[in-house]
PyMOL Python script that loads the backbone (N, CA, C, O; Angstrom):
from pymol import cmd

cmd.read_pdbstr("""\
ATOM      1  N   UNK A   1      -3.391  63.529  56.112  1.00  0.00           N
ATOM      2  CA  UNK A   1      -2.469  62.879  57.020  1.00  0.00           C
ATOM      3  C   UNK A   1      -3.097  61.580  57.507  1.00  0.00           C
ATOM      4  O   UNK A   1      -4.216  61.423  57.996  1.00  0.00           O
ATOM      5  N   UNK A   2      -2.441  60.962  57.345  1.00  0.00           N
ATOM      6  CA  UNK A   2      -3.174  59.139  58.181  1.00  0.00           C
ATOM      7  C   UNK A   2      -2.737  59.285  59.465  1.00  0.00           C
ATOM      8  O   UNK A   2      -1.946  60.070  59.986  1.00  0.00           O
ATOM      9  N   UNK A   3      -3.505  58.241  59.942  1.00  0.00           N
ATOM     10  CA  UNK A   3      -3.661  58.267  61.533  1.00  0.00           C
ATOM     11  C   UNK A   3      -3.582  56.768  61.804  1.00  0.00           C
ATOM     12  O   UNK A   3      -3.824  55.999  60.874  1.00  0.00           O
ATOM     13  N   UNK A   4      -3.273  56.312  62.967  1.00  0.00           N
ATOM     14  CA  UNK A   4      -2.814  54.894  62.837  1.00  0.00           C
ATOM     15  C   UNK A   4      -1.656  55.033  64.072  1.00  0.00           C
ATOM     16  O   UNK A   4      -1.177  56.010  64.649  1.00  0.00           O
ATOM     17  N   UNK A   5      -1.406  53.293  64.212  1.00  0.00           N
ATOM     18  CA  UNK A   5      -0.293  53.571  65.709  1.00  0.00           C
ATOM     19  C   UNK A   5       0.936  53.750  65.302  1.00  0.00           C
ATOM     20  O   UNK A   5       1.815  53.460  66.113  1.00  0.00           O
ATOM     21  N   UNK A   6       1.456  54.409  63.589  1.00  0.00           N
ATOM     22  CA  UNK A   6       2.733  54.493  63.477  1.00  0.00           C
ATOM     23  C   UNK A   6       3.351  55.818  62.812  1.00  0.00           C
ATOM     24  O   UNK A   6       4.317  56.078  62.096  1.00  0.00           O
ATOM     25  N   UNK A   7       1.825  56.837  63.690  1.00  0.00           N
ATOM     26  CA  UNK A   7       1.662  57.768  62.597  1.00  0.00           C
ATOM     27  C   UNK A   7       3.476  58.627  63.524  1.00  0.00           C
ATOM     28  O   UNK A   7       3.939  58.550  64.662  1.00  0.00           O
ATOM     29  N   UNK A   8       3.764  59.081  62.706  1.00  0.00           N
ATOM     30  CA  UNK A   8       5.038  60.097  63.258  1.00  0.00           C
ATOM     31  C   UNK A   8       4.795  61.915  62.449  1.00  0.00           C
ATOM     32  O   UNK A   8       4.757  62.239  61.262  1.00  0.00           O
ATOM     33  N   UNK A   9       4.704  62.535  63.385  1.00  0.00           N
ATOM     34  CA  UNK A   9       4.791  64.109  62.880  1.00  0.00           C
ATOM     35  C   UNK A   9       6.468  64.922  62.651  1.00  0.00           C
ATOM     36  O   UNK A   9       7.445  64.859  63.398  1.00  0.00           O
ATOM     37  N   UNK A  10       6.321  65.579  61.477  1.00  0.00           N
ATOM     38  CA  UNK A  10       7.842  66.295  61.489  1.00  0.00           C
ATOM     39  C   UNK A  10       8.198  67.002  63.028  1.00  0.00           C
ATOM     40  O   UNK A  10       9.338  67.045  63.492  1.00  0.00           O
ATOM     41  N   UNK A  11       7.211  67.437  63.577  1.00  0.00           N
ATOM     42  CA  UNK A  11       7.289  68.049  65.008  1.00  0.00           C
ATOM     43  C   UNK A  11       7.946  67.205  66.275  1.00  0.00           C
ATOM     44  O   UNK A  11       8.552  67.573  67.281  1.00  0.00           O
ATOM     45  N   UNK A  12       7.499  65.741  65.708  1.00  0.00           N
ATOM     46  CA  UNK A  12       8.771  64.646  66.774  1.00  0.00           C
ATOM     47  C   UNK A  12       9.961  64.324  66.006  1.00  0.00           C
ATOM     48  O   UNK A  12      10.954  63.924  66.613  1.00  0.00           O
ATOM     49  N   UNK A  13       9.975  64.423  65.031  1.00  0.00           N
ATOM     50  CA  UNK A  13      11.262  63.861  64.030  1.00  0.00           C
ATOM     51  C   UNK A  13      12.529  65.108  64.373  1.00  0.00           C
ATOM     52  O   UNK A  13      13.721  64.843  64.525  1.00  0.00           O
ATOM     53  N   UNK A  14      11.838  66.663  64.451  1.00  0.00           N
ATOM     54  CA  UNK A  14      12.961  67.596  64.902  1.00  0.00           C
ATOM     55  C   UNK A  14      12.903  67.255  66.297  1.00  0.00           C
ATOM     56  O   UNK A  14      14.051  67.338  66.735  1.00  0.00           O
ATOM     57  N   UNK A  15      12.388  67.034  66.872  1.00  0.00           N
ATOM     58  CA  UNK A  15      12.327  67.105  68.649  1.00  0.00           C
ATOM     59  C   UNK A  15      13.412  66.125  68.699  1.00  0.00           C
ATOM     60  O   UNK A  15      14.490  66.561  69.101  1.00  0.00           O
ATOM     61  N   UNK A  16      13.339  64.681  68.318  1.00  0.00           N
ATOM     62  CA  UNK A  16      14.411  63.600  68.470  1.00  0.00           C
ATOM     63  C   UNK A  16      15.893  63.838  67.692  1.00  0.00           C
ATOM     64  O   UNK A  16      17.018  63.446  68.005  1.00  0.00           O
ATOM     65  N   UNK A  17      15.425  64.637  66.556  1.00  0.00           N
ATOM     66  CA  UNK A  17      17.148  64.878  65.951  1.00  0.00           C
ATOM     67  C   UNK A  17      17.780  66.053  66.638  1.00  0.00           C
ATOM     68  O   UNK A  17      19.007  65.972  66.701  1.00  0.00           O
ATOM     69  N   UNK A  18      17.314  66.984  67.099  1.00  0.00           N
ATOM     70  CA  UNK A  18      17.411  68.163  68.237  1.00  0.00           C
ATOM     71  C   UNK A  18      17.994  67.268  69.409  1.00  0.00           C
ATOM     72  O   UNK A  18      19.082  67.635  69.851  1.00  0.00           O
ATOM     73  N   UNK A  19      17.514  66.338  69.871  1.00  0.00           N
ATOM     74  CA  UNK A  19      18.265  65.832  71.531  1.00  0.00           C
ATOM     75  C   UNK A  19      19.210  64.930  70.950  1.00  0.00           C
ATOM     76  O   UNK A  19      20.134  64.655  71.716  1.00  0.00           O
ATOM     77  N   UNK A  20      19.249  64.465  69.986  1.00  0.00           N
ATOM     78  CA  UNK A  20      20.499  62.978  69.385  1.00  0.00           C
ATOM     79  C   UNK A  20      21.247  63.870  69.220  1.00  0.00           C
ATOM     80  O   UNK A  20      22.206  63.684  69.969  1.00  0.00           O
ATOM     81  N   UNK A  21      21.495  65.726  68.042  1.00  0.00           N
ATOM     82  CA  UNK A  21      22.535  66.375  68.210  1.00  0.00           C
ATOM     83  C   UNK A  21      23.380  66.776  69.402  1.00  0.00           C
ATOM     84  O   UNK A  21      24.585  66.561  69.534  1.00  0.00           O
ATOM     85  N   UNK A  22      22.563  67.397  70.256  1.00  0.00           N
ATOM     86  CA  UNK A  22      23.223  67.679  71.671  1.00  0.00           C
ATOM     87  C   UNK A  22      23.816  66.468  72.542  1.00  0.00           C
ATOM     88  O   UNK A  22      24.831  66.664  73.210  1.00  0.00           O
ATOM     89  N   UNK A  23      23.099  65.052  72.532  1.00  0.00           N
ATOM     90  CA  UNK A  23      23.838  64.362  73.235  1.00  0.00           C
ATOM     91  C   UNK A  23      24.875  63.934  72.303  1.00  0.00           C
ATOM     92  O   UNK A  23      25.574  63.030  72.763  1.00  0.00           O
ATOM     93  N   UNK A  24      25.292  64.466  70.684  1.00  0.00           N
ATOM     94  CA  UNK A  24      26.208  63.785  70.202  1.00  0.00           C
ATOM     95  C   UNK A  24      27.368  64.941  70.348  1.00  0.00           C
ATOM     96  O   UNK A  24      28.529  64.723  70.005  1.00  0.00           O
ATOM     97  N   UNK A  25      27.004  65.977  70.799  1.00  0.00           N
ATOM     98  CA  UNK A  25      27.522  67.294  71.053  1.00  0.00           C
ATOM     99  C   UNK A  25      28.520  67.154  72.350  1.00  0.00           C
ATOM    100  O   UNK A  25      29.712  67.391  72.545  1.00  0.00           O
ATOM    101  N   UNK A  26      27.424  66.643  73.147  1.00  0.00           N
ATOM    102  CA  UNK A  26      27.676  66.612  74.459  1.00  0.00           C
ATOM    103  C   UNK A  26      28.800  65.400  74.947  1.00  0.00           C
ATOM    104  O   UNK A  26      29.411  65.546  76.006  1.00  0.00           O
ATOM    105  N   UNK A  27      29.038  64.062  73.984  1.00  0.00           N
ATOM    106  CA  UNK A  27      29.527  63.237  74.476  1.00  0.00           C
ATOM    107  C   UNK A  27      30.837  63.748  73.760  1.00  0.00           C
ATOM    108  O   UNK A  27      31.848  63.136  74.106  1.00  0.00           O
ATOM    109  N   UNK A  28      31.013  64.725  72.850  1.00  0.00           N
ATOM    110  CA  UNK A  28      31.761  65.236  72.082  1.00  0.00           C
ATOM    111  C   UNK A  28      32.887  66.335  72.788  1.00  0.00           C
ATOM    112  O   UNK A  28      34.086  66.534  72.593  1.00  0.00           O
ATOM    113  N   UNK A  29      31.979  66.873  73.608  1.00  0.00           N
ATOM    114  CA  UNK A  29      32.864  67.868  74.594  1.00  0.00           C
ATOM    115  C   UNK A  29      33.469  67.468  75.667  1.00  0.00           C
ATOM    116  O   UNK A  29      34.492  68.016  76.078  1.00  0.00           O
ATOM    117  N   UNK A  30      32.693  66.084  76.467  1.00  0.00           N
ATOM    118  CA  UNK A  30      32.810  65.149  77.767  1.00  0.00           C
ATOM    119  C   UNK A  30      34.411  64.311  76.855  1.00  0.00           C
ATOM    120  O   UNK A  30      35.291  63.891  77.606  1.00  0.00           O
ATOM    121  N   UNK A  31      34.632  64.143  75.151  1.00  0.00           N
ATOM    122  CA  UNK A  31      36.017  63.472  75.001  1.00  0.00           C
ATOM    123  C   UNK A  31      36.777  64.462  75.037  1.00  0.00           C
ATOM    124  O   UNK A  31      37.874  64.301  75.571  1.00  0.00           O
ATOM    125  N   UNK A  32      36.459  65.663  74.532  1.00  0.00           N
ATOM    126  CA  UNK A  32      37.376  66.993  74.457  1.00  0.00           C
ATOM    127  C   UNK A  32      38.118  67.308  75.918  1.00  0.00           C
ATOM    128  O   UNK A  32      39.164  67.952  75.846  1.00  0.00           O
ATOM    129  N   UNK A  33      37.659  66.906  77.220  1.00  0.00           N
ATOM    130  CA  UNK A  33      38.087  67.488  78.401  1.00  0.00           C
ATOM    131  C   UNK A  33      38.601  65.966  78.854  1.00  0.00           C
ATOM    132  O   UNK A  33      39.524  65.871  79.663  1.00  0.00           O
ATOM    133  N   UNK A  34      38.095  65.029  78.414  1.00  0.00           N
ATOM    134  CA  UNK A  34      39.425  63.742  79.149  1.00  0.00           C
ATOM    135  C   UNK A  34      40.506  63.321  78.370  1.00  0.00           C
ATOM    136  O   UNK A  34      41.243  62.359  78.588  1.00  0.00           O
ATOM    137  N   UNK A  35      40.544  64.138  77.421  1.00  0.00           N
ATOM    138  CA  UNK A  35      41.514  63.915  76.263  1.00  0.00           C
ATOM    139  C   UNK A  35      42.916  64.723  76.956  1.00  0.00           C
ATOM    140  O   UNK A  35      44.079  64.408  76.707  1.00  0.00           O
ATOM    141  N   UNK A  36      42.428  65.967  77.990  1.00  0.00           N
ATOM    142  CA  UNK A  36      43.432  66.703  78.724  1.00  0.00           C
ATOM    143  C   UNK A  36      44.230  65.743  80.107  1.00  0.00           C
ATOM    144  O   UNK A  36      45.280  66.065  80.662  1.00  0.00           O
ATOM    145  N   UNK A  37      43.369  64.509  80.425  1.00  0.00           N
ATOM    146  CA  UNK A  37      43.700  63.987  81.625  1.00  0.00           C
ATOM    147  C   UNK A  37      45.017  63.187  81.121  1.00  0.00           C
ATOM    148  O   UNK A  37      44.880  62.601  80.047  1.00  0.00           O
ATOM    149  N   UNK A  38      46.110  63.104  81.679  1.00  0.00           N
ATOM    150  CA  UNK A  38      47.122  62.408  81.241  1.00  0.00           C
ATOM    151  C   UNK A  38      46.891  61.021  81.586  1.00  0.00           C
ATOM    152  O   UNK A  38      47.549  60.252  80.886  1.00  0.00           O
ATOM    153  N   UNK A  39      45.854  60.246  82.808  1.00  0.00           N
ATOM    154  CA  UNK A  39      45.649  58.905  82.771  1.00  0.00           C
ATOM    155  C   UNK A  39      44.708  58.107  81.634  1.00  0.00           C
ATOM    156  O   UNK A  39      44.697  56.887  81.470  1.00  0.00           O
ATOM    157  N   UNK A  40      44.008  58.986  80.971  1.00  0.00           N
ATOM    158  CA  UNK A  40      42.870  58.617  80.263  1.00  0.00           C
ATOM    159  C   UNK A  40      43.895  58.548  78.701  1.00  0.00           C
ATOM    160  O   UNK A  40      43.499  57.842  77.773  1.00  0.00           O
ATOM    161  N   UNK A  41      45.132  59.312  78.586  1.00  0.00           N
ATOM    162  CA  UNK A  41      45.886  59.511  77.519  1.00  0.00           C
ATOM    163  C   UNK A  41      46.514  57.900  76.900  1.00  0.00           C
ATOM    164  O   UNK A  41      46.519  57.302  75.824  1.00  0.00           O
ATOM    165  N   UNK A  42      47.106  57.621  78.581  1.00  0.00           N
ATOM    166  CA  UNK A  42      47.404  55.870  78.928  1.00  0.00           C
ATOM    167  C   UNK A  42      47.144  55.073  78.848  1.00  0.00           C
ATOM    168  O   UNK A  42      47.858  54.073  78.914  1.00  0.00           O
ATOM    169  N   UNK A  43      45.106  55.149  78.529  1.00  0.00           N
ATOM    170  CA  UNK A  43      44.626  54.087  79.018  1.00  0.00           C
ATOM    171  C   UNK A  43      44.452  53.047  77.356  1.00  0.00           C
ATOM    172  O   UNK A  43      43.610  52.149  77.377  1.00  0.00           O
ATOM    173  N   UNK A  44      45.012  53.194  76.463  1.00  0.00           N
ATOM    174  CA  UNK A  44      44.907  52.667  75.135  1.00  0.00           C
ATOM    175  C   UNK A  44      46.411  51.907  74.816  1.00  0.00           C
ATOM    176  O   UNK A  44      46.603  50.928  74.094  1.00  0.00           O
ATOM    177  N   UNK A  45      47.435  52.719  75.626  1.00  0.00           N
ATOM    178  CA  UNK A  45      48.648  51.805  75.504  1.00  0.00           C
ATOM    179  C   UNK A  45      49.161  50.802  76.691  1.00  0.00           C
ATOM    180  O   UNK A  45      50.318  50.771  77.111  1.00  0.00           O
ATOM    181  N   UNK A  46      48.162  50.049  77.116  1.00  0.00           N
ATOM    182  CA  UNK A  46      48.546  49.393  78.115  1.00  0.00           C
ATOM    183  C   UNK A  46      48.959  47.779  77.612  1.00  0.00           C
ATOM    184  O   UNK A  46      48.326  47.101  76.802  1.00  0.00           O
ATOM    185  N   UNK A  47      50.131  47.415  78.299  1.00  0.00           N
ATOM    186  CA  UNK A  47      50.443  45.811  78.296  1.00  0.00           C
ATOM    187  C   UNK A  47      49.417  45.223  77.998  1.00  0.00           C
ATOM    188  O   UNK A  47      48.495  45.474  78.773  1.00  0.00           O
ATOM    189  N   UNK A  48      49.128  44.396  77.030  1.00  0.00           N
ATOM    190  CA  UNK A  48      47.806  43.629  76.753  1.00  0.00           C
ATOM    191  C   UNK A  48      47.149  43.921  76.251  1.00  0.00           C
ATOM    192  O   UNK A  48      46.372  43.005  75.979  1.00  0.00           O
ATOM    193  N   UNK A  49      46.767  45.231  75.670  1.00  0.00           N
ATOM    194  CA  UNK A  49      46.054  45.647  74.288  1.00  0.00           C
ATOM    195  C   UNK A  49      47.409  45.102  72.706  1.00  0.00           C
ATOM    196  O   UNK A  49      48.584  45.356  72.440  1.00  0.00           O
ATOM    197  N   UNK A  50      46.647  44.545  72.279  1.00  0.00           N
ATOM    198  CA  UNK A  50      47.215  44.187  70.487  1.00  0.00           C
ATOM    199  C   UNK A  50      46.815  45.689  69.922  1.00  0.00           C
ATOM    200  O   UNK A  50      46.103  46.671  70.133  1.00  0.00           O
ATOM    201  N   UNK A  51      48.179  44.915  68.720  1.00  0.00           N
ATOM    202  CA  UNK A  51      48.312  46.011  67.853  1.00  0.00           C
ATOM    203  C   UNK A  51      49.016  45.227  66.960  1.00  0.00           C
ATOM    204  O   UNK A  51      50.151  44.971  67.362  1.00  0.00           O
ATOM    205  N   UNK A  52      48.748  44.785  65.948  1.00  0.00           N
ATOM    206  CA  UNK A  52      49.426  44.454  64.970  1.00  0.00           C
ATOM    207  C   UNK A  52      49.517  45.725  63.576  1.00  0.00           C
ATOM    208  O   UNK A  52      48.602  46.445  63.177  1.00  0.00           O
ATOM    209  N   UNK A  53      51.096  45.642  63.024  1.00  0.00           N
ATOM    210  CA  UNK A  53      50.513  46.772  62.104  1.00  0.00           C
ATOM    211  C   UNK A  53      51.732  45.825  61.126  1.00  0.00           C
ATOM    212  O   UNK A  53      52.754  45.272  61.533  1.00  0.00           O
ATOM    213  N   UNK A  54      51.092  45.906  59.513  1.00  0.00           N
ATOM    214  CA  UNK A  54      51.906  45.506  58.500  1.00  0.00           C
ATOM    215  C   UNK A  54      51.938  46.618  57.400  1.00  0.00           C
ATOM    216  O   UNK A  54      51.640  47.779  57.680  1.00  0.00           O
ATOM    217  N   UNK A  55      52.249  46.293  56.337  1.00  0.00           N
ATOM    218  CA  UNK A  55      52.509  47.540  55.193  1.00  0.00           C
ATOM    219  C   UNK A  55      51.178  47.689  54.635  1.00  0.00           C
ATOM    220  O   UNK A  55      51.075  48.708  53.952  1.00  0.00           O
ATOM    221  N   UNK A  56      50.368  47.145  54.700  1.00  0.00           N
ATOM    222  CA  UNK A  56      48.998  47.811  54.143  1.00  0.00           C
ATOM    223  C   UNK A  56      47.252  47.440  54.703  1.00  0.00           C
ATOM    224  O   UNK A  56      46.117  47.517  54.232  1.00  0.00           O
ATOM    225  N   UNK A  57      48.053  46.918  56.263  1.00  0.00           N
ATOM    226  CA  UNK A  57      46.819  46.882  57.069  1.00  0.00           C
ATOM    227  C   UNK A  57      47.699  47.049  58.811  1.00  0.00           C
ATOM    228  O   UNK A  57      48.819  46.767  59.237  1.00  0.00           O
ATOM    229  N   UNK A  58      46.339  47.710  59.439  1.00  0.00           N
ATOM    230  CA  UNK A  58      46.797  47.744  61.227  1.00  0.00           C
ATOM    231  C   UNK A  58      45.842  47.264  61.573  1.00  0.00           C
ATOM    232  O   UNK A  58      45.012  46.979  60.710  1.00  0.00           O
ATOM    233  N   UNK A  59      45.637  47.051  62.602  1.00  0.00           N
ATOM    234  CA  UNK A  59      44.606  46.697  63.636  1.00  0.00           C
ATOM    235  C   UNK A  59      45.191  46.526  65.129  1.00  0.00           C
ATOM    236  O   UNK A  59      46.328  46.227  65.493  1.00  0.00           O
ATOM    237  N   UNK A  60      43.887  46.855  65.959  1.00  0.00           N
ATOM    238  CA  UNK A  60      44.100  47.562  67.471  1.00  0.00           C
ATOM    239  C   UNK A  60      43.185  46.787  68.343  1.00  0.00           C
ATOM    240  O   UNK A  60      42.007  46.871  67.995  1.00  0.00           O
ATOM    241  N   UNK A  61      43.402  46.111  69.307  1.00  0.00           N
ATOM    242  CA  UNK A  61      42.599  45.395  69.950  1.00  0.00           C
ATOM    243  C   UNK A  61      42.983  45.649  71.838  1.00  0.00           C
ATOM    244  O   UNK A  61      43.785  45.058  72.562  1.00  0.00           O
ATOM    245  N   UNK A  62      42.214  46.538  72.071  1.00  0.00           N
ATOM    246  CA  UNK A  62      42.425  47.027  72.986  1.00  0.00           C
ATOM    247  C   UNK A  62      41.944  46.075  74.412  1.00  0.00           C
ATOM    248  O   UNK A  62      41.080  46.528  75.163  1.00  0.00           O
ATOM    249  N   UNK A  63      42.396  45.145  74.597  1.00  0.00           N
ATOM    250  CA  UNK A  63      41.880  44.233  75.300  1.00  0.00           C
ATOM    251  C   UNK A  63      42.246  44.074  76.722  1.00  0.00           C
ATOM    252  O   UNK A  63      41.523  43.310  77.360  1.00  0.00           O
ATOM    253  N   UNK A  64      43.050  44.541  77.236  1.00  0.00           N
ATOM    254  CA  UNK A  64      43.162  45.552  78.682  1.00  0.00           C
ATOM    255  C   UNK A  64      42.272  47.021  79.367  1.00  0.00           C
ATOM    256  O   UNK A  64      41.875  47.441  80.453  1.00  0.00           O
ATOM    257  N   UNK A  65      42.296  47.407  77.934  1.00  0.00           N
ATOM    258  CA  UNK A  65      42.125  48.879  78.752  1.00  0.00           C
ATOM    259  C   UNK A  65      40.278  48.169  78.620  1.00  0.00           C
ATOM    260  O   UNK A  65      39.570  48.173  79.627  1.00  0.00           O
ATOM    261  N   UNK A  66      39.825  47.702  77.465  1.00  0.00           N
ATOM    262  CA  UNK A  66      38.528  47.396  77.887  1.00  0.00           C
ATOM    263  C   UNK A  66      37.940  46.570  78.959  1.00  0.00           C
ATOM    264  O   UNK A  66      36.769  46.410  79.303  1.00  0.00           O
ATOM    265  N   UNK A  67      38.888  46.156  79.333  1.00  0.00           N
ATOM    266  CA  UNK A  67      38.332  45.509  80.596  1.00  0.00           C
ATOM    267  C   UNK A  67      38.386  46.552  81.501  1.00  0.00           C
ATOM    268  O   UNK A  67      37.308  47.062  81.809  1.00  0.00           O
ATOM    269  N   UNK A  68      39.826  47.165  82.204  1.00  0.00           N
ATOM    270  CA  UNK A  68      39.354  48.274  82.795  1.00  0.00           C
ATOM    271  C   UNK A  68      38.327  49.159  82.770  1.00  0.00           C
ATOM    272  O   UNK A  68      37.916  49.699  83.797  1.00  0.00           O
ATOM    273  N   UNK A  69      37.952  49.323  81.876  1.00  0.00           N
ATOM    274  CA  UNK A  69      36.762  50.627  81.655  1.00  0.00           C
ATOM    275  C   UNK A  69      35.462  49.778  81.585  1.00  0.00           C
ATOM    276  O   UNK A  69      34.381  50.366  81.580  1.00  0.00           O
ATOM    277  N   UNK A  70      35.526  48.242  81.523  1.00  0.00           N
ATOM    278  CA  UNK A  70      34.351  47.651  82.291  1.00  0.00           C
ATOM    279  C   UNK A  70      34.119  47.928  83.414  1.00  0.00           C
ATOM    280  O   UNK A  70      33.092  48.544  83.698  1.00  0.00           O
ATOM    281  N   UNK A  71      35.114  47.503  84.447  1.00  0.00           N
ATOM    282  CA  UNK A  71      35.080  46.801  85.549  1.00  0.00           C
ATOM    283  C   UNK A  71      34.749  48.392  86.403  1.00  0.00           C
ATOM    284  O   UNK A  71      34.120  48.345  87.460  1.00  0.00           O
ATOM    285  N   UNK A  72      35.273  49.893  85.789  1.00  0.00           N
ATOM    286  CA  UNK A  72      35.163  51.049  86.208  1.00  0.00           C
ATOM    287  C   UNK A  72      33.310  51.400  86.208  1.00  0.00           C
ATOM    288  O   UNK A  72      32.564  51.619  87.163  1.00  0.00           O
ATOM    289  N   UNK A  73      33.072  51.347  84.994  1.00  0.00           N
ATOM    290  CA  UNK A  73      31.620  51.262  84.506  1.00  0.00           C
ATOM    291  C   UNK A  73      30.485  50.414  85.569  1.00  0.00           C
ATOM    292  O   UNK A  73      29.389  50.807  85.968  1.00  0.00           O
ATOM    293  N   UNK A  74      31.235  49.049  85.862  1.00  0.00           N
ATOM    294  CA  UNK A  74      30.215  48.750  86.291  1.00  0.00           C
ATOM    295  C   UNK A  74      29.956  49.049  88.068  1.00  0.00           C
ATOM    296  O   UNK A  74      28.917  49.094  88.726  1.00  0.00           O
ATOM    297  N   UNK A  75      31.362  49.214  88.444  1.00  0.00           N
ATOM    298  CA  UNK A  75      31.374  49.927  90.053  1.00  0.00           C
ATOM    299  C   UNK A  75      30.626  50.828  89.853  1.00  0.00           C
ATOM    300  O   UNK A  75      29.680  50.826  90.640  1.00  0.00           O
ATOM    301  N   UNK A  76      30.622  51.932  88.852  1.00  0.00           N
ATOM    302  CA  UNK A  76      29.592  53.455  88.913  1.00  0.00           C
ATOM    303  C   UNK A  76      27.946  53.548  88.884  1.00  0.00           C
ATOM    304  O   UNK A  76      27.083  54.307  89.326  1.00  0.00           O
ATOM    305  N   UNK A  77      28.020  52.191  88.014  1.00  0.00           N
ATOM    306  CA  UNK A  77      26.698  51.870  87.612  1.00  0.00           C
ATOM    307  C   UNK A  77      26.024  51.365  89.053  1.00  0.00           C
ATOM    308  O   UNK A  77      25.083  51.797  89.719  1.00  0.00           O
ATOM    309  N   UNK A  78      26.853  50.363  89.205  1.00  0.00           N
ATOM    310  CA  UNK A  78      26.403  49.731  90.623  1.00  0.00           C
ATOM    311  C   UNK A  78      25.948  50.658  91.960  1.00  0.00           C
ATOM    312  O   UNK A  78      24.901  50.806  92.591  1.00  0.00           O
ATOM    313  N   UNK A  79      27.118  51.119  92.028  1.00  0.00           N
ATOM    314  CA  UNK A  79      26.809  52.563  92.998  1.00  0.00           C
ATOM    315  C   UNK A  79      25.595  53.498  93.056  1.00  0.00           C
ATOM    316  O   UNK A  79      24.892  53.733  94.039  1.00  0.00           O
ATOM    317  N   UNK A  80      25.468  54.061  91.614  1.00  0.00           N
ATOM    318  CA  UNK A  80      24.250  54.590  91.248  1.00  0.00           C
ATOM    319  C   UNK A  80      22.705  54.165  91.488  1.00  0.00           C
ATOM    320  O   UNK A  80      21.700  54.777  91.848  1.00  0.00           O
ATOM    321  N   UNK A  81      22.980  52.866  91.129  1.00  0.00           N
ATOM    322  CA  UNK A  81      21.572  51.909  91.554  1.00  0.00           C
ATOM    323  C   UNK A  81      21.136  52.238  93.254  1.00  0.00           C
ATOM    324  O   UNK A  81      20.060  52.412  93.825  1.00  0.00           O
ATOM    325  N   UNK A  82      22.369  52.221  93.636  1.00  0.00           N
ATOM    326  CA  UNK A  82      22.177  51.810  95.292  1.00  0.00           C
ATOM    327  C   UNK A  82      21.899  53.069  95.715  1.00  0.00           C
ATOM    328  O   UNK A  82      21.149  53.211  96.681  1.00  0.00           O
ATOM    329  N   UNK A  83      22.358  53.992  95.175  1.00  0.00           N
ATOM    330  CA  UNK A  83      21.898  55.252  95.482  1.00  0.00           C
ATOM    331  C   UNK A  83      20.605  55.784  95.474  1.00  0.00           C
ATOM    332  O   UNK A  83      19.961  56.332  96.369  1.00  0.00           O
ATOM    333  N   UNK A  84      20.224  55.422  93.828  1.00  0.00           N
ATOM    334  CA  UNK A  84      18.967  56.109  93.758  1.00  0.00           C
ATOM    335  C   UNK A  84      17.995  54.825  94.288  1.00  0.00           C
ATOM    336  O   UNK A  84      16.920  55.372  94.532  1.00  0.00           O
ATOM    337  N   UNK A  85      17.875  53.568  94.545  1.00  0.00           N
ATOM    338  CA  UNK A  85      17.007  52.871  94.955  1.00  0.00           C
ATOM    339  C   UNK A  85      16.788  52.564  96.331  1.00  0.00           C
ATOM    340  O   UNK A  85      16.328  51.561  96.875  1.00  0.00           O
ATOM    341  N   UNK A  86      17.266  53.768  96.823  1.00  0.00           N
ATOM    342  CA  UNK A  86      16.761  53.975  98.800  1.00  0.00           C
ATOM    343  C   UNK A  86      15.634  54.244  98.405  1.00  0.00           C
ATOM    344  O   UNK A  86      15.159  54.804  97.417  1.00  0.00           O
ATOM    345  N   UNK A  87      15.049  53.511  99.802  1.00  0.00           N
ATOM    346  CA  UNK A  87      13.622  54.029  99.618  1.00  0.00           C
ATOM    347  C   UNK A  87      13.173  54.499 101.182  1.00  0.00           C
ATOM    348  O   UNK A  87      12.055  54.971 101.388  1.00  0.00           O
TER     349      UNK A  87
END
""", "prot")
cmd.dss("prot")
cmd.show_as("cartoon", "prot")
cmd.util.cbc("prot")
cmd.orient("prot")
């Protein structure tokens, strides 16, 4: 086995594909339960998202609802900071 600063063991390679499954698991079940919310159902057909569709191409440009789910994101984020950085 070589040794060196890029050495990697199969013992971290399962450790990291072990936590990437579960959080791909996990973000998997977190769409499964807002998929039930009827506002989150809405939030893709709003005034101002594009959609062009022809006979052998579509495309979707969701350019409302992504701003919303910025501007949501970054209030939470923001919040969070302020929270955990009492000191």
């Amino acid at each position: 086995m070589r040794t060196g600063p890029f050495t990697v063991d199969i013992e971290s390679i399962g450790r990291v594909l072990l936590i990437g499954g579960l959080a791909v698991a996990g973000v998997g079940g977190l769409m499964l339960l807002l998929s039930r919310v009827p506002v989150i159902n809405q939030l893709f057909n709003l005034p101002g998202d594009v959609r062009i569709q022809g006979e052998n191409f579509s495309c979707f440009v969701p350019i409302v609802s992504m701003i919303i789910i910025s501007v949501v994101l970054t209030v939470v984020v923001n919040l969070l900071l302020r929270i955990f950085n009492r000191q």
